[in-house]
C-alpha positions in Angstrom: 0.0 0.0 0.0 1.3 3.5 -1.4 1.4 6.7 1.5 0.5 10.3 0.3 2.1 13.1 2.0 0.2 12.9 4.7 1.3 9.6 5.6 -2.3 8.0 5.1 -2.8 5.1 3.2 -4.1 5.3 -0.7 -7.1 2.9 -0.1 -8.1 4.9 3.1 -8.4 8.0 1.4 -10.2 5.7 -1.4 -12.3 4.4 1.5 -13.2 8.1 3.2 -14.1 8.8 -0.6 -16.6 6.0 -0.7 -17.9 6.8 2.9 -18.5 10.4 2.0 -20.0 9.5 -0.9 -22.3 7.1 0.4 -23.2 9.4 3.5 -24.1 12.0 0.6 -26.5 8.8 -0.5 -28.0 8.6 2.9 -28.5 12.2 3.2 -30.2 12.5 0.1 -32.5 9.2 0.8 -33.5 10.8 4.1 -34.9 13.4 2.6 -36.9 11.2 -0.1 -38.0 9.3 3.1 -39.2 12.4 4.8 -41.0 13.5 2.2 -42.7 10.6 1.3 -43.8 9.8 4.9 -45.3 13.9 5.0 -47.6 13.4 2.1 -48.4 9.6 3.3 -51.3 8.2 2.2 -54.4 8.1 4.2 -55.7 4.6 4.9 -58.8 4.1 6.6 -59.0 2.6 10.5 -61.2 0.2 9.3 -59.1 -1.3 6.6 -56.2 -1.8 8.7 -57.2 -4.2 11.1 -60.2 -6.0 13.0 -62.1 -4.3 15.0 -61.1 -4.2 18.4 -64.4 -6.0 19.5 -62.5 -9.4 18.2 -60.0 -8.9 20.9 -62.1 -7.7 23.9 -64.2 -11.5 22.9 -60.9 -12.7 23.4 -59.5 -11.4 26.5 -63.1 -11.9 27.8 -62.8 -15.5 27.4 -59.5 -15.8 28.7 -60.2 -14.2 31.5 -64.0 -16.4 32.0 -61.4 -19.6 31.6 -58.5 -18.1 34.4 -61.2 -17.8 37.1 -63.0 -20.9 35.7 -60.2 -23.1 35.9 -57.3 -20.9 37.2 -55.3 -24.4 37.5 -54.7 -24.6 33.8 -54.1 -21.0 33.3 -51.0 -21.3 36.3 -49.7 -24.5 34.3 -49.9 -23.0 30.7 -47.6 -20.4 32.7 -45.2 -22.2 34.6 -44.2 -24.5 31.5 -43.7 -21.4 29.4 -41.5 -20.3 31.9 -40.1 -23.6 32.6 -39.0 -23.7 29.0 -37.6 -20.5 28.5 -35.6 -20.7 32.0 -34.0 -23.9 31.1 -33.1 -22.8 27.9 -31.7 -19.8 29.3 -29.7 -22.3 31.9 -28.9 -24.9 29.4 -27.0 -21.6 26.9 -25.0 -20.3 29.9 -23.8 -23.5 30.7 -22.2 -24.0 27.4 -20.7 -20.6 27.5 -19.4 -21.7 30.9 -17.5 -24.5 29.8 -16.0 -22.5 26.8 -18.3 -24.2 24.1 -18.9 -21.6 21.7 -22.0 -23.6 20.4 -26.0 -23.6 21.0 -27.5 -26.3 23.3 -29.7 -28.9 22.0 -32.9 -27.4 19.8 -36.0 -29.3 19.7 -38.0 -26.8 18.4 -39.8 -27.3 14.6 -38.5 -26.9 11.6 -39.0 -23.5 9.8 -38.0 -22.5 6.3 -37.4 -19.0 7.6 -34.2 -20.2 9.6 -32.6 -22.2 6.9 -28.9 -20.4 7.8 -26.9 -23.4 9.7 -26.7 -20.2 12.1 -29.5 -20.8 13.4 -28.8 -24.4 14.6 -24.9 -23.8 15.4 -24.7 -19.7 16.9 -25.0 -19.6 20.0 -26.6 -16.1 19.7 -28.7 -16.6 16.9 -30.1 -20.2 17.8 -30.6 -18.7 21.4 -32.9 -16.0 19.6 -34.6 -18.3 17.5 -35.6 -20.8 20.4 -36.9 -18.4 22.2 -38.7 -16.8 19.4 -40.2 -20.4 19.0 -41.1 -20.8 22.5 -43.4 -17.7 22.7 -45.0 -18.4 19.1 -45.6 -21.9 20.8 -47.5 -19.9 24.0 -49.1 -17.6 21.7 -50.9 -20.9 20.2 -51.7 -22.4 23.3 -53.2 -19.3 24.9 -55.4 -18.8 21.4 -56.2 -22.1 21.6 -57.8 -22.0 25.0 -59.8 -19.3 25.1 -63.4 -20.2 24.9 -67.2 -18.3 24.1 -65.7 -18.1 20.5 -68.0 -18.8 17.6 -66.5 -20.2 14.4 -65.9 -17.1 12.5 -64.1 -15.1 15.7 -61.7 -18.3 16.6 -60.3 -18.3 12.8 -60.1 -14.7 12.9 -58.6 -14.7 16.3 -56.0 -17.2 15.0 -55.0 -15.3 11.7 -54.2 -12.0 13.2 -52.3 -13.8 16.2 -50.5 -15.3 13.6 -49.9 -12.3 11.6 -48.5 -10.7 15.0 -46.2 -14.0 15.3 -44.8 -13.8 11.7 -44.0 -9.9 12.1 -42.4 -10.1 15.2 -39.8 -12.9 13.7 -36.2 -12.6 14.3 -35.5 -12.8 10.5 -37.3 -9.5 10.1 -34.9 -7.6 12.1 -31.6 -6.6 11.3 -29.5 -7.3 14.1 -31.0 -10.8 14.8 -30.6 -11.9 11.3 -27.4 -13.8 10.0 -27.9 -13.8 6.7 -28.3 -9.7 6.4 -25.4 -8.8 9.1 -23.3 -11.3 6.9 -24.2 -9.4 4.2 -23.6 -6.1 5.2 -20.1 -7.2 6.6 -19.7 -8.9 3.3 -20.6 -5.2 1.2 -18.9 -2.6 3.2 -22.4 -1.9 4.0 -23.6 -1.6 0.6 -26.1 -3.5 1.1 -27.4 -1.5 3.8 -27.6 1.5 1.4 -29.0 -0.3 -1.3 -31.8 -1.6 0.7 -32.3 1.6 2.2 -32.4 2.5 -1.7 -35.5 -0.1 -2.3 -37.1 0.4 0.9 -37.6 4.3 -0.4 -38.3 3.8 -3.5 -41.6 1.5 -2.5 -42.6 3.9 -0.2 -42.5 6.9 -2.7 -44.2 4.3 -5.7 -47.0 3.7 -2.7 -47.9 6.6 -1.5 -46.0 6.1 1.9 -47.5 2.6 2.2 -45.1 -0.5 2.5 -45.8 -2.2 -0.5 -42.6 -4.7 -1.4 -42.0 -4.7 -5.0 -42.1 -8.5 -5.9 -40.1 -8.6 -9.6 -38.3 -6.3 -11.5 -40.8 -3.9 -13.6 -38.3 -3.0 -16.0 -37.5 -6.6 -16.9 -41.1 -7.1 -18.5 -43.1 -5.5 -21.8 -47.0 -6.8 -21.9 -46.9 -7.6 -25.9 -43.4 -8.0 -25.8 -41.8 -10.9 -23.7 -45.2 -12.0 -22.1 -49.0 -12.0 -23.3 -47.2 -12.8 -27.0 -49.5 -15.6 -28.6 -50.6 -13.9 -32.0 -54.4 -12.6 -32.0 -56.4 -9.9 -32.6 -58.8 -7.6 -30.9 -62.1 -7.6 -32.5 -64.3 -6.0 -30.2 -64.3 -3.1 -28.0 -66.8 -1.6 -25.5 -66.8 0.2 -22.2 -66.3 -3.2 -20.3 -64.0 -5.1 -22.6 -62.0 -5.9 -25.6 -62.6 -9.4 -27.2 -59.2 -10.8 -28.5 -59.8 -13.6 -30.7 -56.1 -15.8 -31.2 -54.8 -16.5 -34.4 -55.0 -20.5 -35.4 -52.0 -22.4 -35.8 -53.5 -25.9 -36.9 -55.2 -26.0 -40.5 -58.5 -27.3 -39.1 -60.3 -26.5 -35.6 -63.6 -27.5 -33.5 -66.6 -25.7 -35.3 -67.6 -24.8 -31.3 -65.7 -21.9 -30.4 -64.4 -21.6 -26.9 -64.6 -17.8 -25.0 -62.5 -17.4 -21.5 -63.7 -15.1 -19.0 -60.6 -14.4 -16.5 -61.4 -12.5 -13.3 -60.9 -8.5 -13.4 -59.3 -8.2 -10.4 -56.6 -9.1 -12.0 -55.5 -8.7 -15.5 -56.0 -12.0 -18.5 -52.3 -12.4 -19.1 -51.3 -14.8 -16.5 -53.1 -17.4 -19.2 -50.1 -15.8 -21.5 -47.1 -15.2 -19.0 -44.8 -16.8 -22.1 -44.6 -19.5 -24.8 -43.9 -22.1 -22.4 -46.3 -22.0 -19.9 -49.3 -20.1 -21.7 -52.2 -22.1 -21.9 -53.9 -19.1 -24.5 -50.9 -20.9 -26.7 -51.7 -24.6 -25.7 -55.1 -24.1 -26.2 -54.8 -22.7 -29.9 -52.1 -25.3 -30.6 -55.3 -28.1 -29.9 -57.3 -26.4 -32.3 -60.0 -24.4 -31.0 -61.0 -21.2 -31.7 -60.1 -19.0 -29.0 -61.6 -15.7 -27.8 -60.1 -14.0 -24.4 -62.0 -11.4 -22.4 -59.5 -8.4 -22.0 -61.6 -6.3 -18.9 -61.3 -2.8 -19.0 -59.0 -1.0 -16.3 -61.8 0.8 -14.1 -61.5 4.5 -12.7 -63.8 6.1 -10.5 -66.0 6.9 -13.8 -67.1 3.4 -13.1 -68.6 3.6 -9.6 -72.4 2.8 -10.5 -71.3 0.0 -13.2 -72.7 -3.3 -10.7 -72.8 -7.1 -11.6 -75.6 -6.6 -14.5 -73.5 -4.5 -16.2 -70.7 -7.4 -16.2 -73.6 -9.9 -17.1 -74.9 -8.3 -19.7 -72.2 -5.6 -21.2 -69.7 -8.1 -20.5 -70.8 -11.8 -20.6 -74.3 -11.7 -23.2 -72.2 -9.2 -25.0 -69.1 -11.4 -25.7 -70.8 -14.1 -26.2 -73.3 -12.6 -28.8 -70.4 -11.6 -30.7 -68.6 -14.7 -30.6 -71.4 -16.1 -31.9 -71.5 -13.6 -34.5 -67.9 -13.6 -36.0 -67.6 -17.4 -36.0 -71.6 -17.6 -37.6 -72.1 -20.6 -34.4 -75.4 -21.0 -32.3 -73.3 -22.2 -29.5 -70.0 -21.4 -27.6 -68.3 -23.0 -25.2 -67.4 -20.9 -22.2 -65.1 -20.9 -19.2 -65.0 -18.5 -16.0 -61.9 -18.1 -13.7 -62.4 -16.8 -10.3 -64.7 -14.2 -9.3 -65.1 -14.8 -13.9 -66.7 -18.0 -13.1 -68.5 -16.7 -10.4 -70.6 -14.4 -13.1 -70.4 -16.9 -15.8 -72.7 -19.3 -13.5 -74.9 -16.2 -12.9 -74.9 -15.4 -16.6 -75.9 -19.0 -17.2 -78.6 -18.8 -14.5 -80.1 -15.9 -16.2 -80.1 -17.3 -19.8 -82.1 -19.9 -18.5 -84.5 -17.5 -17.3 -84.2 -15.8 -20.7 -84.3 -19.2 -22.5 -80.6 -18.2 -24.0 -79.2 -21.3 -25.0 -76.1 -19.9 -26.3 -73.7 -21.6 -24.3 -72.9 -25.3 -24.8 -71.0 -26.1 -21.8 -68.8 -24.1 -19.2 -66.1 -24.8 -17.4 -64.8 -23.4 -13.6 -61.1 -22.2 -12.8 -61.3 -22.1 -8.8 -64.8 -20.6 -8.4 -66.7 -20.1 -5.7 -70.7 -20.0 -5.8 -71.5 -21.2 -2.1 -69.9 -19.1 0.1 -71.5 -20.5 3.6 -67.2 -21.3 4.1 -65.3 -18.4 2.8 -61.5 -20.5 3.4 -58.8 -18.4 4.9 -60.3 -15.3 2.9 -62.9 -15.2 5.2 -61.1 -13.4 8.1 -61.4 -9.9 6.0 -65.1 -10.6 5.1 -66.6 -9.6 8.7 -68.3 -6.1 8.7 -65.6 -4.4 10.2 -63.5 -4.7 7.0 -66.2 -5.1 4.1 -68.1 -2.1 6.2 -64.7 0.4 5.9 -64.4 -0.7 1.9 -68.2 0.4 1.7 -66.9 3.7 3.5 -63.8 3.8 0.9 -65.5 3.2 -2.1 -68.4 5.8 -1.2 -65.8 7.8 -1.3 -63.7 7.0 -4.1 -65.7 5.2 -6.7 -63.8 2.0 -6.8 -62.0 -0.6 -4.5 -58.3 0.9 -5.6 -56.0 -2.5 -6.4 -53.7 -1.4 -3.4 -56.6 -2.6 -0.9 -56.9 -6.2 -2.7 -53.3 -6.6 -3.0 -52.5 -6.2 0.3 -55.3 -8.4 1.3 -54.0 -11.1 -0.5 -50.9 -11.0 0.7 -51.0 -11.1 4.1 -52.8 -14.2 3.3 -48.9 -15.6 2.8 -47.2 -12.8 4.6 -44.0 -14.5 4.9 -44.1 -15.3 2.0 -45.5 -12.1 -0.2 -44.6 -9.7 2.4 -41.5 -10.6 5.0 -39.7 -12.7 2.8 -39.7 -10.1 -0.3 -38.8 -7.4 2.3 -36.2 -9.4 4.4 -34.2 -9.5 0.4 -34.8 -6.0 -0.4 -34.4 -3.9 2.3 -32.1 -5.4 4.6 -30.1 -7.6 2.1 -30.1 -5.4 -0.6 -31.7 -7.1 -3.4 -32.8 -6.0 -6.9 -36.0 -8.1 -7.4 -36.0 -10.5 -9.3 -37.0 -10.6 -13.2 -40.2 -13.2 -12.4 -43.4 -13.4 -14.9 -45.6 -14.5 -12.0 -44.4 -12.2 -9.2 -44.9 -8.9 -12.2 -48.6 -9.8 -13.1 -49.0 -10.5 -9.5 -48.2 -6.6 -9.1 -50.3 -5.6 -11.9 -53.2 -5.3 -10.3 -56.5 -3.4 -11.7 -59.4 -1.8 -9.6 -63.2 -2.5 -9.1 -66.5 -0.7 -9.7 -67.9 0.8 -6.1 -71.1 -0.5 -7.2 -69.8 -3.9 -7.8 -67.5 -4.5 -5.1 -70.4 -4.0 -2.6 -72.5 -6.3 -4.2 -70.3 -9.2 -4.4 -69.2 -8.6 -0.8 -72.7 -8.2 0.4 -74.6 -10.2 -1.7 -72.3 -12.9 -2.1 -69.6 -13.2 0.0 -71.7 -12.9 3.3 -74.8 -13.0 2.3 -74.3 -16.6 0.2 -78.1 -15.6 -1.9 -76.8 -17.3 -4.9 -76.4 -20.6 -3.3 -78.9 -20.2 -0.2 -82.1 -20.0 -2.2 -82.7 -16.6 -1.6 -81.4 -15.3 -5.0 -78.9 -13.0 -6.4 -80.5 -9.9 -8.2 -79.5 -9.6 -11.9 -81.3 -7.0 -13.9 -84.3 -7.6 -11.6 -84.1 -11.2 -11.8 -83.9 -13.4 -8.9 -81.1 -15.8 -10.1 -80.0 -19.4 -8.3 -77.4 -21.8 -8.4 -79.7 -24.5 -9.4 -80.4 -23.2 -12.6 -77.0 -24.1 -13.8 -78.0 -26.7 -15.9 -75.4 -27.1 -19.2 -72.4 -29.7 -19.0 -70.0 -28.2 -16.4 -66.3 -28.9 -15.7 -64.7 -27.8 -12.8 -60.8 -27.2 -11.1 -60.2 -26.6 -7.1 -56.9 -25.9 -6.2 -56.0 -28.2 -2.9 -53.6 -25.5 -1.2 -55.7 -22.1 -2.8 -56.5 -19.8 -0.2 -58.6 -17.3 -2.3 -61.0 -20.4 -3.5 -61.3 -23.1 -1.1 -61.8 -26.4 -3.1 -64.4 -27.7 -0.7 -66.8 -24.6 -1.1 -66.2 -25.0 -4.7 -66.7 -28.2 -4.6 -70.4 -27.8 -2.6 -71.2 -25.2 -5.1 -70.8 -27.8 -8.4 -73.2 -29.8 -6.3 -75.7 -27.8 -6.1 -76.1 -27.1 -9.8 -78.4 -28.6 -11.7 -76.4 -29.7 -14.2 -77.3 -33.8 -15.1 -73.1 -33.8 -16.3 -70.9 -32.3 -14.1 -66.9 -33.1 -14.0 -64.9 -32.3 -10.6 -61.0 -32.0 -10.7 -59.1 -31.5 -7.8 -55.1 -30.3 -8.7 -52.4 -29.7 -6.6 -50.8 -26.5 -5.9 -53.1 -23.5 -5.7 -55.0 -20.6 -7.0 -52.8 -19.6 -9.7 -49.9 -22.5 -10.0 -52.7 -25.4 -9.8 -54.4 -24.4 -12.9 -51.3 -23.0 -15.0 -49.8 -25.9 -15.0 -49.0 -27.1 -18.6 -48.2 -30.6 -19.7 -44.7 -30.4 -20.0 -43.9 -29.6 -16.5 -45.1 -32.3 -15.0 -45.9 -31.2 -11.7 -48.6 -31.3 -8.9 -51.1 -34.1 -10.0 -54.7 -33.8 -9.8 -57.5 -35.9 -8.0 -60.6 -37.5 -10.0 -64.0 -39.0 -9.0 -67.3 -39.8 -10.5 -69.6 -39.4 -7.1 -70.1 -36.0 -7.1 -72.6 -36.8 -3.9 -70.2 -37.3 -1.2 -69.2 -34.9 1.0 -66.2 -33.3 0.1 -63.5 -35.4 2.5 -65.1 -38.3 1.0 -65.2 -37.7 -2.0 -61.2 -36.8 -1.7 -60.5 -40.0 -0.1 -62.3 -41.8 -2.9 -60.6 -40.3 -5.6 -58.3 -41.1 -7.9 -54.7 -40.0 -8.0 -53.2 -39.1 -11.3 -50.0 -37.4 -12.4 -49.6 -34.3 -14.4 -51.6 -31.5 -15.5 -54.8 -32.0 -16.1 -55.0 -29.7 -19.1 -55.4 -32.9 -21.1 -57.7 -34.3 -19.1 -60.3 -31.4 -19.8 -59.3 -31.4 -23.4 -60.9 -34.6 -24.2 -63.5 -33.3 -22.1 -64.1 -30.2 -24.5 -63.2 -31.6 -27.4 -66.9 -33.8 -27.4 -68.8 -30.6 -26.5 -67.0 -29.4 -29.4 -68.5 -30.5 -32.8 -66.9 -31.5 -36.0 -63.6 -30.0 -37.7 -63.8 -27.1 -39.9 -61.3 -24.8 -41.9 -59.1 -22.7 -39.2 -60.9 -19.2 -38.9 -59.0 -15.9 -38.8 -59.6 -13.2 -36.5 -62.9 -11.2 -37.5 -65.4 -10.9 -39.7 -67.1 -8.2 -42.3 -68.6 -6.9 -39.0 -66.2 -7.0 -37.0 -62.9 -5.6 -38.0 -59.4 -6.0 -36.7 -59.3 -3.1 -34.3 -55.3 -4.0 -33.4 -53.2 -6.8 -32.7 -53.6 -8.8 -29.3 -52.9 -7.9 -26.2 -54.6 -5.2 -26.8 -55.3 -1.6 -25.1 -57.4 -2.4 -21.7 -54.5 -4.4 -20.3 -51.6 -1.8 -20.1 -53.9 1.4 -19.8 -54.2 2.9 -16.6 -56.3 4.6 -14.8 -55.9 7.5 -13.1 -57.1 7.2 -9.1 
């Protein structure tokens, strides 16, 4: 190492160079930090948590069960202490004897403390133990409290848990191997650049933490996803009708029309040529047409669910029928999609609409008496402070649903993501799934309320009171046309077994249940070549639904094909491949089309 005159080192100076420049860094984040966190954005009390009546139940019934049985209150105690105590001896006695080593762990296995740290630091398995200890306390004082109904003792347990997974020793720096050994490993780069994300989510958020999942610069909706060749051949207020180039000579004279939910947007059917089941589909032979839902802005507020059934659904399908000169299309509904598609098919009963052949279900709910994990933020204290927002505003804004969802798999959509980005320093990663996952779109005010009301908790779809559709009373039962159904067994939007009660109670004389591994989104794209997850099959569509599961068959795969054959007889007869539109219907521009990169201004 060369001296200057001063007698210091060449790489110091280098060094103060880097450490002034970097404090310059800090400086300057700061203020982005400070700024952002003035102008935060204003969430409503009632959106960011239960109400507090949940918890007084709570400590009520712990309490009631203390003075009932003060015994077991004193024991659930005294072995929490017992633990943590001895754990505390069994530590010090190591460091005693000069064993720079963590006592014996028997607590369970946890993805989140993968480092060998964990097991071999003293420190850091001494954290972790105890961190396991309490979550173990946590569960066993939830589990005892009683005057619970149903509904309160899942709720109760998913925001204890959510307190648990927050309060985890990976989500803090100085109790988290991996970032310290980062940060010694960077000079404390990575510290900066987290800093760096961590700012930049804020400001993209309105002040709100909101972890960016995948690199938005590493994607181009038309470009690198949402690429299988078609056209858009229709375009109203609601939607734009793509209809996919063919790339076999001859194809099913029964075109097929997919509804995918608007919550999100239609491309995850099109992420890229490998896994896009848009392309698979096409490459079978059908005729494809793709519901592209508009992008709504507060302009939308008074649009409800008969606007969707009728501007939307009757619409698309009238014009499908139109361009490809067929009395019948076959029609499938994903999510809240297939949701409406089985009120849309309800309602052409009642109109004696015959227009669709057969439909098919991507994890839909239509009885909602068990909501799944979802459930916890369908109480009125939540869906009452999003009738307050969207009063307000005019739609449920995407922020509200995303974050939702996510704390459904906080460590894994929240902590996780964060614990890379902010205190490891982390660009995110350039992931297909993890982009559309962020790419969410709004909802009609109007709309919102009556799927939460009317649906969600009030179940009249299902329950025989009816769900109102232009002034029609519409029910489940009047599903009558060959249906073919997917659950996913892990999804914690859709739980299978409500979806499964809800094929049941169509009226449908041939109905097809599939049960795939996975869930909501990797459970259905799933193509062939993969390989993965499996799927369940079985005829008796009268058992209950863990009957019906143990009955089943197991088979390996996807089940795409499985539900090809399936479609292919609802199908008809081969005919020359058509190209997109018609003399009525010109090409209006090339798929993906407009609706799914505009946004709207909120």
């Amino acid at each position: 190492m060369t001296t200057d005159d001063s007698g210091m080192g060449v790489e110091t100076g280098e060094n103060l160079g880097k450490l002034e420049a970097n404090l310059a860094k800090i400086e300057g984040l700061t203020q982005r930090l400070v700024k952002t966190l003035a102008h935060k954005r204003d969430v409503p009390k009632d959106l960011q948590g239960p109400d507090q009546e949940l918890y007084v139940k709570a400590a009520s019934g712990y309490w009631s069960e203390m003075l009932a049985d003060p015994a077991k209150m004193i024991e659930h105690q005294v072995e929490y202490w017992g633990k943590t105590v001895k754990h505390f001896a069994e530590a010090q006695q190591e460091l005693a004897k000069g064993n720079l080593k963590a006592p014996s762990d028997g607590t369970p296995t946890d993805k989140r403390f993968a480092n060998p740290l964990w097991q071999t630091h003293p420190y850091f398995n001494y954290v972790k133990q105890q961190y396991m200890m309490n979550v173990q306390a946590v569960h066993a004082a939830v589990g005892e409290v009683d005057g619970l109904d149903d509904s309160d003792r899942k709720r109760l347990e998913f925001f204890s848990n959510q307190i648990i997974d927050m309060f985890s020793p990976t989500n803090f720096l100085a109790t988290n191997p991996d970032a310290l050994t980062r940060a010694l490993e960077t000079e404390g780069q990575s510290l900066l650049d987290g800093l760096e994300n961590l700012v930049a989510d804020l400001e993209s958020s309105g002040g709100e933490m909101q972890v960016t999942l995948a690199d938005k610069s590493a994607f181009r909706i038309g470009e690198n996803i949402a690429t299988t060749p078609g056209d858009v051949v229709f375009r109203n207020h609601m939607f734009e009708l793509i209809q996919y180039r063919p790339t076999t000579e001859t194809v099913c004279e029964t075109p097929l029309i997919i509804f995918p939910p608007w919550i999100n947007k239609f491309y995850i059917l099109d992420l890229k040529e490998q896994n896009s089941m848009i392309k698979w589909i096409t490459d079978q032979g059908y005729t494809l047409f793709v519901v592209s839902w508009v992008n709504p802005d507060a302009s939308y507020r008074d649009v409800g669910m008969t606007d969707y059934v009728e501007d939307g659904y009757l619409t698309a399908i009238a014009q499908v029928k139109s361009i490809c000169d067929v009395k019948k299309v076959n029609a499938v509904g994903y999510c809240i999609a297939g949701t409406t598609l089985s009120m849309t098919l309800a309602d052409m009963k009642a109109r004696k609409d015959k227009s669709v052949n057969s439909a098919t279900f991507f994890t839909t709910l239509t009885d909602f008496s068990d909501q799944g994990e979802v459930g916890v933020f369908l109480n009125d204290d939540f869906v009452d402070g999003i009738e307050a927002e969207v009063g307000e505003s005019g739609i449920l804004e995407s922020f509200f649903m995303s974050r939702t969802f996510s704390y459904l798999r906080s460590n894994d959509l929240i902590y996780g993501p964060a614990i890379k980005s902010y205190m490891m320093g982390q660009a995110p990663p350039a992931f297909d799934l993890l982009y559309w996952n962020g790419d969410g779109t709004n909802l009609p005010g109007k709309m919102a309320m009556q799927y939460l009301r009317g649906l969600c908790q009030g179940d009249n779809f299902a329950n025989g009171t009816g769900f109102e559709i232009a002034g029609r009373k519409l029910h489940l039962k009047d599903v009558d046309v060959p249906v073919y159904a997917i659950a996913c067994e892990t999804d914690h939007i859709a739980a299978w077994k409500s979806s499964y009660r809800g094929v049941q109670k169509m009226g449908s004389k041939d109905k097809t249940f599939i049960l795939s591994g996975s869930g909501h989104i990797a459970g259905i794209i799933n193509p062939p070549s993969k390989v993965k997850y499996g799927y369940s099959l079985n005829d008796d569509l009268s058992l209950a639904p863990d009957d019906w599961q143990a009955g089943a068959t197991p088979l390996e795969g996807s089940w795409w094909p499985q539900w090809e054959i399936w479609l292919r007889a609802k199908s008809g007869k081969q005919i020359p491949a058509r190209t997109p539109g018609d003399s009525s219907n010109a090409v209006l521009c090339p798929a993906p089309g407009t609706y799914v990169i505009n946004t709207p201004k909120v």
